[in-house]
C-alpha distance (Angstrom), angle and dihedral (degrees) to the residues before:
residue distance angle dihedral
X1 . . .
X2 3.93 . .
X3 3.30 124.3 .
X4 3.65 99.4 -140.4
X5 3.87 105.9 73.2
X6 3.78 121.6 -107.0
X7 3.33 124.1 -126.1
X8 4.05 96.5 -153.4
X9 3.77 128.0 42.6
X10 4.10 107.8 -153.0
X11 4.02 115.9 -161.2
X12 3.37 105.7 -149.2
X13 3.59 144.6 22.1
X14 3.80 115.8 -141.7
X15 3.49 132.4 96.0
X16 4.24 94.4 -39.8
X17 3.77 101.4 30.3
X18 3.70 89.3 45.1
X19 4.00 91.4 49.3
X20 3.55 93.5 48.6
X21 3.52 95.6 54.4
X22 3.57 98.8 50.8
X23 3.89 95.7 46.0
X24 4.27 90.5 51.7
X25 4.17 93.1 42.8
X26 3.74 93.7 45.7
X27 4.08 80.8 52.0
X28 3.68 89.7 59.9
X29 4.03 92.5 -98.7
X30 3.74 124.3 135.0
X31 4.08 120.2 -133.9
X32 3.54 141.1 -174.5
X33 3.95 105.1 -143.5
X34 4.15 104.7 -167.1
X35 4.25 116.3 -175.3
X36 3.18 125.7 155.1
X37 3.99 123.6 -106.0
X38 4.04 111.5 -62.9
X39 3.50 119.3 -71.5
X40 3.64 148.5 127.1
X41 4.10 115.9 -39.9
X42 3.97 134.1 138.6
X43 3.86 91.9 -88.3
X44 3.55 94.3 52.8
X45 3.87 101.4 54.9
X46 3.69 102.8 25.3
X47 3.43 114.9 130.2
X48 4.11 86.3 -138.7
X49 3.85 108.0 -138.7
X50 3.73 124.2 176.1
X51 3.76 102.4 -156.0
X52 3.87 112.4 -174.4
X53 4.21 96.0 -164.6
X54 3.91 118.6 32.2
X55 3.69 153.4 -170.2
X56 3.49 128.1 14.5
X57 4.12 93.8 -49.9
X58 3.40 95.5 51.8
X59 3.55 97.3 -122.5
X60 4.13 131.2 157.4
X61 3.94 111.3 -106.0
X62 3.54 136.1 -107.0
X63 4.40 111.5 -55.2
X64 3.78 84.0 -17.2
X65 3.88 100.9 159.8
X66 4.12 88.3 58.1
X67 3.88 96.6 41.4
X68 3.89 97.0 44.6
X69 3.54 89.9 52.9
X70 4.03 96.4 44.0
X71 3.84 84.9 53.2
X72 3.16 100.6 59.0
X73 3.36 99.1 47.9
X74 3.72 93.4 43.8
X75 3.81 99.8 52.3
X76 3.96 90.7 38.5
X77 3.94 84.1 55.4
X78 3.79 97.0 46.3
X79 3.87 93.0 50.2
X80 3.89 90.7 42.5
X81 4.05 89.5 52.0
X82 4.00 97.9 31.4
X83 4.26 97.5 42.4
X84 4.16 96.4 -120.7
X85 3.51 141.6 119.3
X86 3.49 108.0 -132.6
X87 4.03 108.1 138.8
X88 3.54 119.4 64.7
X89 4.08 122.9 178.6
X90 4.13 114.3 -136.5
X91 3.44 145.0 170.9
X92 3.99 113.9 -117.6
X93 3.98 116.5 -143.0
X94 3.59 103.3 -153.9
X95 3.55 123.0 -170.4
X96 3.87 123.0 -126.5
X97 3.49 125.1 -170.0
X98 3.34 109.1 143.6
X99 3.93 121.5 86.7
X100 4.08 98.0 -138.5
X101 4.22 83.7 49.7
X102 4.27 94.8 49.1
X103 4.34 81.1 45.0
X104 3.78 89.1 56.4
X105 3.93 96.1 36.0
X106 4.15 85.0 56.4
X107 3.79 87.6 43.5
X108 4.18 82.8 56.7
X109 3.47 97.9 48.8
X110 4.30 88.0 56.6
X111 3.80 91.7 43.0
X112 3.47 108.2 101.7
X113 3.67 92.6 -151.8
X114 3.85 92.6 49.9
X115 4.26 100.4 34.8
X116 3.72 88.6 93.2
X117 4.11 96.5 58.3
X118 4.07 98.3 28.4
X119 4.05 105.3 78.6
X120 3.61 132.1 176.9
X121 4.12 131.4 -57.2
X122 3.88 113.5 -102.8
X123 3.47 135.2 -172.8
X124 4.41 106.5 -108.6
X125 3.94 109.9 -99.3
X126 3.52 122.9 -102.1
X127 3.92 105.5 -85.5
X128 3.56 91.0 39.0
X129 4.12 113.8 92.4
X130 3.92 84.1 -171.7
X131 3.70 119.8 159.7
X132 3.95 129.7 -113.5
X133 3.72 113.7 -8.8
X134 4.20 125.2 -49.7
X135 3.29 120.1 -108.7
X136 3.83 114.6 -142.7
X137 3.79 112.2 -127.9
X138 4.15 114.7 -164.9
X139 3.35 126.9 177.3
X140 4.12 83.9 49.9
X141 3.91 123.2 122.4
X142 3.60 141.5 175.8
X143 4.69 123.0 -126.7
X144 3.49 108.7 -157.3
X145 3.61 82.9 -144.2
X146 3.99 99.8 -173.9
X147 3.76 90.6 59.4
X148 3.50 92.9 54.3
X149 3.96 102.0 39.5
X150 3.94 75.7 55.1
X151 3.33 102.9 53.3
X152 3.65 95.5 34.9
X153 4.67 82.1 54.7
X154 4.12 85.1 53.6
X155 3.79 90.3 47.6
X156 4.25 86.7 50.8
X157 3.06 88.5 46.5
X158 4.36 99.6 52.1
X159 4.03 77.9 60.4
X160 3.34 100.4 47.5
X161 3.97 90.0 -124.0
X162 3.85 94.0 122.0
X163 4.28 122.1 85.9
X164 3.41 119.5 -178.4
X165 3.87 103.1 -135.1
X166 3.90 154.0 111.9
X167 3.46 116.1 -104.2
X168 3.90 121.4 -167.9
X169 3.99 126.7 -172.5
X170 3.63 87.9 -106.0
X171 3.86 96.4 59.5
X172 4.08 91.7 63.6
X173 4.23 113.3 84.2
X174 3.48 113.7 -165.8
X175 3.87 108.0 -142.3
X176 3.91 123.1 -145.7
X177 3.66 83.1 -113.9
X178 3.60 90.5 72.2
X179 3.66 93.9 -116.3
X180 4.02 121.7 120.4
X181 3.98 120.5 -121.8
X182 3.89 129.4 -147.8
X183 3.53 116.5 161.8
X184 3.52 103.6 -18.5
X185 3.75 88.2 -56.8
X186 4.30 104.0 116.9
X187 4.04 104.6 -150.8
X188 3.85 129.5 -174.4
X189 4.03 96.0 -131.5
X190 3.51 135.0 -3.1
X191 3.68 118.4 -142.0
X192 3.78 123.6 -162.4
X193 3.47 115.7 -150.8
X194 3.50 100.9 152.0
X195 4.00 94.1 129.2
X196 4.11 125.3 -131.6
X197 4.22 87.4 9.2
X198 3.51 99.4 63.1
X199 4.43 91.9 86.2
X200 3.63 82.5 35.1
X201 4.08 95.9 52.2
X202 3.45 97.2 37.0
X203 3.63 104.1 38.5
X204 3.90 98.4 -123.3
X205 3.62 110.0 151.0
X206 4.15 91.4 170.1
X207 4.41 84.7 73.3
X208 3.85 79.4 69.3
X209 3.87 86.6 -157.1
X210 3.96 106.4 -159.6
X211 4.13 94.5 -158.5
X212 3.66 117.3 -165.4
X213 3.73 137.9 178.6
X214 4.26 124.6 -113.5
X215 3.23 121.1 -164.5
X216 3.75 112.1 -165.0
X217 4.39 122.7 -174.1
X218 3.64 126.0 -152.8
X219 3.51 106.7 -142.7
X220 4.15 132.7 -163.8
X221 3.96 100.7 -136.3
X222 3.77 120.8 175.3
X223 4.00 116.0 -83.7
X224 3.99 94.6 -113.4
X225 3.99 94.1 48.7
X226 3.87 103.2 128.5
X227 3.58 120.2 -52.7
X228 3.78 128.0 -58.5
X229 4.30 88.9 -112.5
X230 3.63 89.0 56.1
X231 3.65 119.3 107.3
X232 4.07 113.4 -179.1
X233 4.07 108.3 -147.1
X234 3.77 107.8 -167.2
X235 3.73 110.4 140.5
X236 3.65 82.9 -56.3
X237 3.69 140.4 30.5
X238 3.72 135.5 -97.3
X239 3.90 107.3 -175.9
X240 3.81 130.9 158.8
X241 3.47 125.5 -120.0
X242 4.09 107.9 -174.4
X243 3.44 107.7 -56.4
X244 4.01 91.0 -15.2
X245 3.62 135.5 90.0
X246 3.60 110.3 -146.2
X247 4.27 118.1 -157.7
X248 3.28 129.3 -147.7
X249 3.15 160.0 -65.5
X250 3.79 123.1 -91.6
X251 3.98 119.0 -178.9
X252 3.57 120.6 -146.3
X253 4.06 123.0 174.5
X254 3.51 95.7 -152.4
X255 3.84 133.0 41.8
X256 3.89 131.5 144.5
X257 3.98 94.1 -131.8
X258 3.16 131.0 31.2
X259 3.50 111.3 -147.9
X260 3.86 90.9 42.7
X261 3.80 119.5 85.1
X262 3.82 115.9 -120.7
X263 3.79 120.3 -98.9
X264 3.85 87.3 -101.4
X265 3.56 111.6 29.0
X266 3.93 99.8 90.6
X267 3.79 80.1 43.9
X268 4.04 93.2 59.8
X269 4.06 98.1 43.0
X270 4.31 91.2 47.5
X271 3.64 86.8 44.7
X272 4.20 88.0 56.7
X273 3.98 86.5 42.0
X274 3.74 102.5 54.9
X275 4.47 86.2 47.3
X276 3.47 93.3 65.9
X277 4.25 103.4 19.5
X278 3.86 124.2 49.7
X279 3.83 98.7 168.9
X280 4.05 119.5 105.7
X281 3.64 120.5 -87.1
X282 3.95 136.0 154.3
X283 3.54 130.6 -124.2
X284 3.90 112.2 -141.6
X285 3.58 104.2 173.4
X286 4.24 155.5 -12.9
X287 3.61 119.0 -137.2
X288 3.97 121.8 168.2
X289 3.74 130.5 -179.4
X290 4.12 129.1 173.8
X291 3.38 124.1 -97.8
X292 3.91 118.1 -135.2
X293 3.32 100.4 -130.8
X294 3.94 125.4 170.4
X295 3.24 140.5 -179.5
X296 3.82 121.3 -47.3
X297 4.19 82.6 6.9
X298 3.83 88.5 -99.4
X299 3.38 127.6 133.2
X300 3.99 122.0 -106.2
X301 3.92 127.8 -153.9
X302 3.72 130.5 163.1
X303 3.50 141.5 73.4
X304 3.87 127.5 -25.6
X305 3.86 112.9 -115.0
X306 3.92 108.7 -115.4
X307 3.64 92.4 7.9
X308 3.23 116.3 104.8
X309 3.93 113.1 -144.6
X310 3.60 96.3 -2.0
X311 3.82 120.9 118.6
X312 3.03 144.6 164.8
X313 3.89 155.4 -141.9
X314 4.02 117.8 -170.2
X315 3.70 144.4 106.5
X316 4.29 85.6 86.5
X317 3.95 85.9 137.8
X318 3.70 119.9 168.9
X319 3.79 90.7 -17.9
X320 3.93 103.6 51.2
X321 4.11 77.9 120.6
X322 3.98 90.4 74.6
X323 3.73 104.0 22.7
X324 3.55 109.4 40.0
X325 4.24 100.4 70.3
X326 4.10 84.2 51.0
X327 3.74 95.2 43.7
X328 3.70 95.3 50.0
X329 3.65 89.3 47.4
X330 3.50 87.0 66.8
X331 3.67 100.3 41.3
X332 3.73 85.2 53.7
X333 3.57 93.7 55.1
X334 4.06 95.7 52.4
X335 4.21 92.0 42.8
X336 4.54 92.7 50.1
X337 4.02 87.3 33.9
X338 3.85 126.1 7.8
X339 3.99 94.6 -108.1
X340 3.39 105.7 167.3
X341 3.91 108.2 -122.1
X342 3.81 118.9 -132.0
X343 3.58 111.9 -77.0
X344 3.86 96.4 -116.0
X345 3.91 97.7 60.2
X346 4.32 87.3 51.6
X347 3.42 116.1 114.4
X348 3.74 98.0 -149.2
X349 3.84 89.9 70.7
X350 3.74 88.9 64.1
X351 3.73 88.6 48.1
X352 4.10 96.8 53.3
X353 3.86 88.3 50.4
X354 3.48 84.4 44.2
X355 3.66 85.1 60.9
X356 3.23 107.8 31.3
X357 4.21 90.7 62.9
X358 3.84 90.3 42.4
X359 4.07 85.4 57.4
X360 3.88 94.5 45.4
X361 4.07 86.3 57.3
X362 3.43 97.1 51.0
X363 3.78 92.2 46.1
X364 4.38 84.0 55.0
């Protein structure tokens, strides 16, 4: 731990912590990141695509113009400073099938704010039994976001702003100074970015965090099987990682671990494979982590209501790839100089609707 005292405490060091940290030290601010020892977590085993046009309408997500452009910049800048190769532009081959979903994709391609993502119609390439036609996403890329959450721990660790520990809500004293206190260590805000625990931890049940289970595969494909910018979107994803093909993701709402996949989730993403692929491949491993999802599947930064110099940064989901650089950007800005954040990413709105339902039962 560094000898010159921190003035933030980060919980958590995957995709959000890890983002949060870099933006305040590269802004001359000292912080405390604390995770506990390496295992599995969303950052770790997600399969990290960047899809520019989502969902069954087709549509471009949530502040998408300013996160796009703060990831790339971001994860070009951490693998320029930190020596890796982490971020990797593609082209996604979606599949289309359904009438309404070829209607919106030609709505896309006329849109003048989607024209640049939505590309042509194509018949499926030859080892691929897909259905309908694919519809050529650009703009799209893939983080391999274990390699940098790795990197990004070694770099912590060279400035002795990494501890490897558990840290409960009932470990942090808040001072009458103002100032938060874990282990003897006096900070000016703690931030918990430890993903899907945060409503658990802190016993918030206004973040209305809907958790569920991804199971992701690493597969063994043969070495000529479609190019290494070719994602395949069909239902699920098939997206290379080096020399491996990683599957997935399935979502299940309940599971009794969550780092182990459910009985039937490797089951459910094979089954999809072996529809539309009947060439040899090799499945190495399952892995599965839980994605932190809250409501409206939008992220949420800012301070915690009735907590005093506690924030937070959560809710990333399954596309903490895209948002998280942005969002900490912003969080940044309100922790060095009391920027307000934009009003969707605030906590307290979550808090009054919260409310608001809880007083509309009681009134029944």
């Amino acid at each position: 731990m560094s000898t010159e005292a921190a003035q933030h405490l980060i919980i958590g060091q995957g995709l959000a912590g890890s983002a949060l940290a870099w933006h305040l030290i590269h802004a001359g601010q000292n912080c405390l990141v604390v995770d506990r020892p390496l295992g599995e977590s969303a950052s770790r085993v997600a399969a990290g695509l960047v899809n520019p046009l989502l969902g069954r309408k087709i549509k471009p997500d949530w502040r998408q113009a300013e996160c796009l452009e703060a990831a790339h910049s971001y994860y070009r800048a951490t693998e320029a400073e930190l020596g890796g190769s982490w971020w990797d532009c593609c082209e996604i081959w979606r599949e289309l099938a359904d009438e309404d979903q070829l209607a919106f994709w030609q709505q896309r391609r006329e849109d003048p704010l989607c024209a640049q993502f939505a590309g042509p119609l194509l018949p499926w390439l030859p080892d691929w039994e897909g259905k309908g036609q694919a519809a050529i996403t650009y703009g799209a890329a893939v983080l391999h976001a274990e390699q940098l959450v790795n990197a990004q721990r070694n770099w912590l660790k060279s400035k002795q702003s990494l501890c490897e520990a558990q840290i409960l809500p009932s470990d942090i004293e808040t001072l009458a100074s103002g100032k938060l206190r874990w282990r003897e260590q006096e900070f000016e805000s703690v931030i918990w970015c430890n993903g899907f625990e945060i409503a658990q931890q802190l016993k918030l049940p206004w973040l209305e965090s809907r958790l569920s289970q991804g199971c992701i595969l690493d597969l063994k494909m043969p070495e000529n099987f479609l190019a290494p910018e070719a994602v395949l979107h069909f239902g699920h994803w098939l997206v290379r990682h080096g020399e491996i093909w990683r599957l997935g993701a399935s979502y299940d709402w309940v599971w009794s671990s969550p780092g182990e996949p459910s009985p039937t989730a490797p089951q459910e993403l094979l089954h999809s494979l072996n529809q539309r692929y009947q060439g040899e491949y090799q499945c190495l491993r399952a892995r599965a982590a839980v994605r932190p999802i809250i409501r409206y599947s939008q992220p949420v930064a800012g301070a915690l209501p009735g907590m005093p110099g506690q924030y937070m940064l959560g809710g990333l989901g399954s596309r903490g790839c895209t948002t998280a650089p942005w969002v900490s950007q912003q969080l940044t800005k309100l922790l060095m100089q009391g920027e307000e954040l934009p009003a969707d990413l605030e906590p307290i709105a979550l808090l009054r609707a919260y409310e608001k339902r809880q007083s509309k039962l009681a009134a029944r």
